[in-house]
GUSE-155909 format. One record per residue (C-alpha): y, x, z; residue in one letter. Coordinates in steps of 0.25 Angstrom, whole numbers, plus 5000, padded with zeros to 4 digits. Example, Ala and Ser with C-alpha at 12.3 -4.5 7.8 and 13.67 -1.06 7.14 Angstrom:
<pts>
PT      Y      X      Z   aa
PT   4982   5049   5031    A
PT   4996   5055   5029    S
</pts>
This chain:
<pts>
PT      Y      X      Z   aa
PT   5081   5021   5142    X
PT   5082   5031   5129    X
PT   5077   5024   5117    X
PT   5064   5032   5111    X
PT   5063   5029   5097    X
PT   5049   5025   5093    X
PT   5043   5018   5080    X
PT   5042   5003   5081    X
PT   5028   4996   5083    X
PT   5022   4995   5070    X
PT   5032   5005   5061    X
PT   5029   5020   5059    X
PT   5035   5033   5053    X
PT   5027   5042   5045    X
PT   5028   5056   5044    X
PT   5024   5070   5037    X
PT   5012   5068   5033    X
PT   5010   5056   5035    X
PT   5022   5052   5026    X
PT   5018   5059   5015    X
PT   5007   5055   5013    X
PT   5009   5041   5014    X
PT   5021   5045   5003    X
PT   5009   5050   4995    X
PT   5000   5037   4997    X
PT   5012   5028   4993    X
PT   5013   5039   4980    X
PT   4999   5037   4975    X
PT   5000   5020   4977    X
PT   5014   5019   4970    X
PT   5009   5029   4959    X
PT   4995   5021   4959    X
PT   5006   5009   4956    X
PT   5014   5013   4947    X
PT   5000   5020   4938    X
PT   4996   5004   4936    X
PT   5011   4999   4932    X
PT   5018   4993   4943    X
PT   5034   4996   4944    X
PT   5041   4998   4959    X
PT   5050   4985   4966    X
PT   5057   4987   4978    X
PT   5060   4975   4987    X
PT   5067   4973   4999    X
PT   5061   4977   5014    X
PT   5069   4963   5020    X
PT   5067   4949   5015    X
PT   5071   4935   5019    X
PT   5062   4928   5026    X
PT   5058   4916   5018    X
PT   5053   4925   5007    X
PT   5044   4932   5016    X
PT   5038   4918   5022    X
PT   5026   4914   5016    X
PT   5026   4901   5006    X
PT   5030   4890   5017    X
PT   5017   4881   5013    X
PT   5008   4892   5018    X
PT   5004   4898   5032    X
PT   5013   4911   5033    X
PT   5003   4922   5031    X
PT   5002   4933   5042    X
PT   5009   4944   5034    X
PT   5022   4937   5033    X
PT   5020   4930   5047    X
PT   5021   4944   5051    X
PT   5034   4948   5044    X
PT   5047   4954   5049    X
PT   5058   4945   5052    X
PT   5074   4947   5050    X
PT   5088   4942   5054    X
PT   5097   4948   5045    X
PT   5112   4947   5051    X
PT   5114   4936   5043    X
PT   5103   4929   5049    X
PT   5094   4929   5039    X
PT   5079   4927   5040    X
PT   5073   4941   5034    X
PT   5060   4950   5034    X
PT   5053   4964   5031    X
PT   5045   4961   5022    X
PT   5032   4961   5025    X
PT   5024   4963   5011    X
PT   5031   4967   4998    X
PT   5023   4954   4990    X
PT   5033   4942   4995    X
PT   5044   4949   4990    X
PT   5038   4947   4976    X
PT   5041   4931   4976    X
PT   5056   4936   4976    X
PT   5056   4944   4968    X
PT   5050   4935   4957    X
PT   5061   4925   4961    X
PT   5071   4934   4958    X
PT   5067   4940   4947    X
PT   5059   4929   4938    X
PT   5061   4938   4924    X
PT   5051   4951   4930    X
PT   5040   4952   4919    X
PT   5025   4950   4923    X
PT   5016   4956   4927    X
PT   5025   4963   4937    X
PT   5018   4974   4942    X
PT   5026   4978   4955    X
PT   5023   4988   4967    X
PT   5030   4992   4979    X
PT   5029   5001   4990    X
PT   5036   4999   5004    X
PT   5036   4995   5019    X
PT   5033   4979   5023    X
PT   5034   4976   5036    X
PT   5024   4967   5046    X
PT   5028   4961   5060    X
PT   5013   4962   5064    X
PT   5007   4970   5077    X
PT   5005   4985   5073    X
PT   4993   4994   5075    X
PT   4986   5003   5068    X
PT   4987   5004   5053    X
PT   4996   4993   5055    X
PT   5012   4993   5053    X
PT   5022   4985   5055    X
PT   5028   4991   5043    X
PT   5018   4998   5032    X
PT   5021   5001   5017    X
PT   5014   4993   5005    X
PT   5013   4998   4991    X
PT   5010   4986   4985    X
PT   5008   4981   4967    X
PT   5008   4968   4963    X
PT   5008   4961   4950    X
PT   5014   4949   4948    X
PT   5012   4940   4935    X
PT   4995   4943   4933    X
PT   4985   4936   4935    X
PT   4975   4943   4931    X
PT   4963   4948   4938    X
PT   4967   4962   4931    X
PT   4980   4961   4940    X
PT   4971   4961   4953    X
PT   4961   4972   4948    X
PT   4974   4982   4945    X
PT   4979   4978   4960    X
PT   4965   4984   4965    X
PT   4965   4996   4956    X
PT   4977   5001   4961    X
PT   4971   4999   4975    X
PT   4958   5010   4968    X
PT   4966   5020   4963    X
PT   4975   5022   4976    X
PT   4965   5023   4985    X
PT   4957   5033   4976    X
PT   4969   5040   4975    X
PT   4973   5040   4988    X
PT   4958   5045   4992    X
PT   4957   5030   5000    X
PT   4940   5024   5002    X
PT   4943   5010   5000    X
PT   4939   4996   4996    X
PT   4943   4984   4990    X
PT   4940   4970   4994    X
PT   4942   4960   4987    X
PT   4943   4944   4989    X
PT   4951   4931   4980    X
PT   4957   4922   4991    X
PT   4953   4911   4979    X
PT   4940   4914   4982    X
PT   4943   4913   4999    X
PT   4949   4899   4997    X
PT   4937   4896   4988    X
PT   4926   4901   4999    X
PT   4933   4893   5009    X
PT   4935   4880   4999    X
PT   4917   4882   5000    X
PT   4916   4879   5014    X
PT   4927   4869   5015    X
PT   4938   4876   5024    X
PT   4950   4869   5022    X
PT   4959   4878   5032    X
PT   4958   4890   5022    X
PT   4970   4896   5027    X
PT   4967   4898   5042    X
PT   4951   4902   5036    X
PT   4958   4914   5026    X
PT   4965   4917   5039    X
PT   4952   4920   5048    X
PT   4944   4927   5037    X
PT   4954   4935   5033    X
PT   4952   4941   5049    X
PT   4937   4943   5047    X
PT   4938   4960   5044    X
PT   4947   4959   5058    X
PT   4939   4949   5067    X
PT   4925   4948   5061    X
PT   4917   4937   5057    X
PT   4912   4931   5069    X
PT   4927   4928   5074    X
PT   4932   4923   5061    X
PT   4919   4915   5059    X
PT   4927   4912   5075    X
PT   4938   4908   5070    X
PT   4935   4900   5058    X
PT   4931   4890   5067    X
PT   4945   4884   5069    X
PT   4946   4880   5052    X
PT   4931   4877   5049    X
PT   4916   4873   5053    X
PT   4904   4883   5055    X
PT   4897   4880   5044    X
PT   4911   4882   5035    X
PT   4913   4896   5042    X
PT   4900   4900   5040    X
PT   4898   4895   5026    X
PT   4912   4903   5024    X
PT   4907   4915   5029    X
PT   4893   4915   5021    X
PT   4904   4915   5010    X
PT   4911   4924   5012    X
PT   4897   4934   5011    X
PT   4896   4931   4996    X
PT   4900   4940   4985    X
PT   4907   4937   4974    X
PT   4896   4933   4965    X
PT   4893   4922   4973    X
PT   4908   4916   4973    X
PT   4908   4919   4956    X
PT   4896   4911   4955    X
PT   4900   4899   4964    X
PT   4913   4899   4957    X
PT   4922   4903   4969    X
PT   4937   4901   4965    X
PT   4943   4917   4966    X
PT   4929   4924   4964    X
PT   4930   4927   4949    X
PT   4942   4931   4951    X
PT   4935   4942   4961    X
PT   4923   4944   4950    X
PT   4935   4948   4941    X
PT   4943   4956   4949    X
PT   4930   4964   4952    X
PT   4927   4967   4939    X
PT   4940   4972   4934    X
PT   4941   4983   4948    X
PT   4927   4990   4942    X
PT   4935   4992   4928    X
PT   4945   5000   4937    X
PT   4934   5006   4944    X
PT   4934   5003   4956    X
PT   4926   4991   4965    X
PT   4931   4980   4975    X
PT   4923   4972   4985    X
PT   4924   4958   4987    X
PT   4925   4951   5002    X
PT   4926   4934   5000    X
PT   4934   4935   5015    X
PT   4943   4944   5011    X
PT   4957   4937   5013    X
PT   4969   4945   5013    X
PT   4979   4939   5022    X
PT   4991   4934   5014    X
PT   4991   4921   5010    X
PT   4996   4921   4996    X
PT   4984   4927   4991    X
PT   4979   4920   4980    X
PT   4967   4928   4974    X
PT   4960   4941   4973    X
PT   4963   4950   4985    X
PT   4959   4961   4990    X
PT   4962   4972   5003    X
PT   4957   4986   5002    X
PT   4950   4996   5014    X
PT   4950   5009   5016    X
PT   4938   5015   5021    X
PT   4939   5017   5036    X
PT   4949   5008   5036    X
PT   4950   4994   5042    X
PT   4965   4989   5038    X
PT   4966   4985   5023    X
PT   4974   4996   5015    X
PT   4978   4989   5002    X
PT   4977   4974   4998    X
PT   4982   4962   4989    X
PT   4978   4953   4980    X
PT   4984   4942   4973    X
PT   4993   4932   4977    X
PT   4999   4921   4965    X
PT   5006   4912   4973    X
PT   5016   4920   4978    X
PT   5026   4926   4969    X
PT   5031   4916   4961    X
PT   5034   4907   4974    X
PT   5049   4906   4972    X
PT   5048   4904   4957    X
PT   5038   4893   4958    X
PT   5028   4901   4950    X
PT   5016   4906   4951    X
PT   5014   4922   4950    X
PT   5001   4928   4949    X
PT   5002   4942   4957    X
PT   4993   4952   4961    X
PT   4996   4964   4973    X
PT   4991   4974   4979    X
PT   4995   4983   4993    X
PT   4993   4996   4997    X
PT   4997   4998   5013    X
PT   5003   5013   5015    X
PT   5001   5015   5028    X
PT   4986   5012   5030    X
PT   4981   5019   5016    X
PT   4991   5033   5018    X
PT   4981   5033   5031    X
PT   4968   5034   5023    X
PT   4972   5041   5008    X
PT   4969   5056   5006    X
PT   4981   5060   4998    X
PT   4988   5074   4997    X
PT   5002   5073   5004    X
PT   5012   5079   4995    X
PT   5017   5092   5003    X
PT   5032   5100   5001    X
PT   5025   5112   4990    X
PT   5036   5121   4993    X
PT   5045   5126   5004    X
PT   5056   5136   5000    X
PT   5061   5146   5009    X
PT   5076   5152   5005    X
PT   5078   5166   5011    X
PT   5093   5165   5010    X
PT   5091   5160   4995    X
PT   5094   5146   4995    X
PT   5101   5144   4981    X
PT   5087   5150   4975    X
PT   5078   5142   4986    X
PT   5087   5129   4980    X
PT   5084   5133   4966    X
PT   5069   5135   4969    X
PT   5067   5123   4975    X
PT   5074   5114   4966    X
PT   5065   5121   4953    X
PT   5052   5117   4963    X
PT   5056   5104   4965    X
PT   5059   5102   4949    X
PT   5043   5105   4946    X
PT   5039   5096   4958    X
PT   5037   5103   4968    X
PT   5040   5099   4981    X
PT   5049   5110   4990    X
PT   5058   5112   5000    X
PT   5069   5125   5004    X
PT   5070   5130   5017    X
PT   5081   5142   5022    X
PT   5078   5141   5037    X
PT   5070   5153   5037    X
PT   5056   5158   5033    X
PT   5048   5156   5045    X
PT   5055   5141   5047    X
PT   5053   5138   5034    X
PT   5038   5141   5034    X
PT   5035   5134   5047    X
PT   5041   5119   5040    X
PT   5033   5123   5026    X
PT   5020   5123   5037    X
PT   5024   5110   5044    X
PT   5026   5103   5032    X
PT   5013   5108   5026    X
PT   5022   5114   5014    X
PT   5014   5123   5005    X
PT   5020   5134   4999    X
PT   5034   5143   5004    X
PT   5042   5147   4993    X
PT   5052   5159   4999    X
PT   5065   5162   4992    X
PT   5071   5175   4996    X
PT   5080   5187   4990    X
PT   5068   5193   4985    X
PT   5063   5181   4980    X
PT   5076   5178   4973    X
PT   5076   5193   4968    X
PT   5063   5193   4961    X
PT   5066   5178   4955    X
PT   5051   5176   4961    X
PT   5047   5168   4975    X
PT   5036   5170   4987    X
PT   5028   5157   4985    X
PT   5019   5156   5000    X
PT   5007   5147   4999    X
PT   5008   5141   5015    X
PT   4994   5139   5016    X
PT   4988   5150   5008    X
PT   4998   5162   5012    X
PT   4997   5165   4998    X
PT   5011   5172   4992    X
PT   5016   5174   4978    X
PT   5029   5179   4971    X
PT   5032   5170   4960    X
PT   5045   5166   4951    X
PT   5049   5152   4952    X
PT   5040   5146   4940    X
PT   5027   5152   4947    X
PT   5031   5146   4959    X
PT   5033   5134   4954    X
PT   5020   5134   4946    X
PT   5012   5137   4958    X
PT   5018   5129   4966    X
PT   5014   5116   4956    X
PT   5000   5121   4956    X
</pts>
């Protein structure tokens, strides 16, 4: 049988336009980034696989359940990594003089062994900021900003909900649930399954009365958890004070969980309007960091997922300006071009022909033909064709460039 190449299950290609203008989303976020002070860090796409395991005294959280597993050909146990936020305890381990705060993003592919489906990869790119070394309510409010001006910028309806996984455990401490863990597990399904099967569910860690004092619970705002002294709920009061200084709001959900264990805070997960699948979350997690030095390192993050947002922004994909035709005048077509390209604008040159060169200019949605004759040359002046108007004009090389940067 003849082998016919195909994509494996999970993993895709992306193509004109679809390419750009995910290049044009990832553009705006590293830009939105880098506006509130964080600096670039590469890290490696294959780790060893005791970093990547979960603390050995906790239950392995699905996320790195799910993880790709290696075999080097030395035999040694590695993996893709799955999230760029393990790699940070490594990092701090190896490098114990970096100056805090630390305010760090990165943009890349992480990798799940997880069924596929849709809107759902088994390789998708994060663009993810975190900073380590503040505790500071501030520090989580910033997180949530960036989250509002992207999605303004990108043109994105969307909402923030919020929740403290302090204020989880403190809810559940009310009602006297002692298997917390395996409860966090059930609620955090409730958007999936509903209430009347998690209520279902519940059943196996605690009484009636327990899950339906829980549930009453978890219908309270905050008010109520700030005035019963909730631990975690002040903290939410806070943080929702300080998002309407940036101008913008933020809903609370009590059963808000966010899968991965090492939560230790305020968290938070962001919907876009039609829909379901979270595009962007984080929150803050304390305990994990500083693992290998034995030290406690307060951080804070936030993550953008690429692949689901590029499907819902309204952003102008960045189009080749310029597509210019030689007529048996390449030194001058060279020239041309290169003077384009210094005053930022985007061109190629074509000598295949008029008529060929025209056909790719359409395909490509390129807007303007420049053509480059022996007349042209003559008259030290250019025909500029507007591709979509039909408008023509003769113009020397600082007019064109002038209109073309209009």
């Amino acid at each position: 049988m003849i082998y016919q190449p195909e994509n494996v299950k999970g993993f895709t290609d992306y193509l004109p336009p679809e390419s750009q203008k995910r290049a044009a989303v990832k553009a705006v976020i590293e830009k939105t980034f880098q506006e509130y002070g964080f600096i670039p860090i590469e890290t490696p796409t294959i780790e060893y696989e005791e970093l990547m395991k979960s603390n050995p005294m906790e239950e392995e959280d699905s996320t790195v359940s799910e993880r790709f597993r290696l075999k080097d050909r030395g035999g040694r146990n590695l993996g893709l990594r799955y999230e760029f936020t393990f790699q940070l305890a490594r990092i701090f381990k190896q490098n114990p003089n970096i100056k805090l705060p630390f305010r760090r993003y990165q943009i890349g592919s992480v990798f799940r062994d997880e069924p596929a489906g849709p809107n759902r990869f088994r390789e998708f790119t994060q663009c993810d900021a975190d900073i380590i070394g503040d505790s500071s309510i501030q520090a989580d409010a910033e997180g949530l900003a960036i989250f509002a001006d992207v999605f303004n910028k990108l043109k994105i309806k969307y909402e923030i909900i919020i929740n403290n996984r302090k204020l989880l455990n403190s809810i559940l401490d009310s009602v006297q649930i002692e298997n917390k863990n395996q409860v966090i597990r059930e609620i955090d399904k409730l958007d999936k399954l509903g209430e009347d099967e998690i209520k279902t569910n519940l059943r196996k860690y605690a009484n009636t009365n327990q899950i339906l004092s829980l549930f009453k619970l978890l219908e309270k705002d905050i008010n109520f958890f700030k005035e019963n002294m909730f631990d975690g709920a002040e903290e939410i009061v806070q943080l929702k004070e300080i998002t309407t200084f940036y101008g913008f709001s933020v809903k609370f959900n009590p059963s808000l969980v966010r899968g991965f264990s090492y939560y230790t805070g305020n968290v938070w997960e962001v919907k876009a309007e039609g829909m379901k699948e979270t595009i962007a979350a984080g929150g803050r997690y304390d305990k994990s960091v500083g693992r290998f030095i034995n030290k406690e390192i307060p951080v804070v993050g936030i993550s953008f997922g690429l692949d689901r947002i590029a499907k819902k922004a309204d952003i102008a994909i960045p189009l080749t300006k310029a597509i210019v035709i030689s007529i048996e005048k390449e030194k001058e077509s060279i020239k041309l071009s290169q003077n384009l390209r210094k005053n930022n604008i985007s061109c190629i040159v074509n000598s295949g022909g008029v008529g060929k060169a025209l056909e790719y200019a359409n395909s490509y949605n390129i807007q303007y033909a420049i053509f480059v004759g022996k007349d042209e040359v003559k008259q030290k002046k250019f025909k500029l064709k507007n591709l979509k108007s039909g408008e023509e004009s003769l113009l020397n090389e600082k007019s064109v460039i002038a209109r073309l940067k209009d």
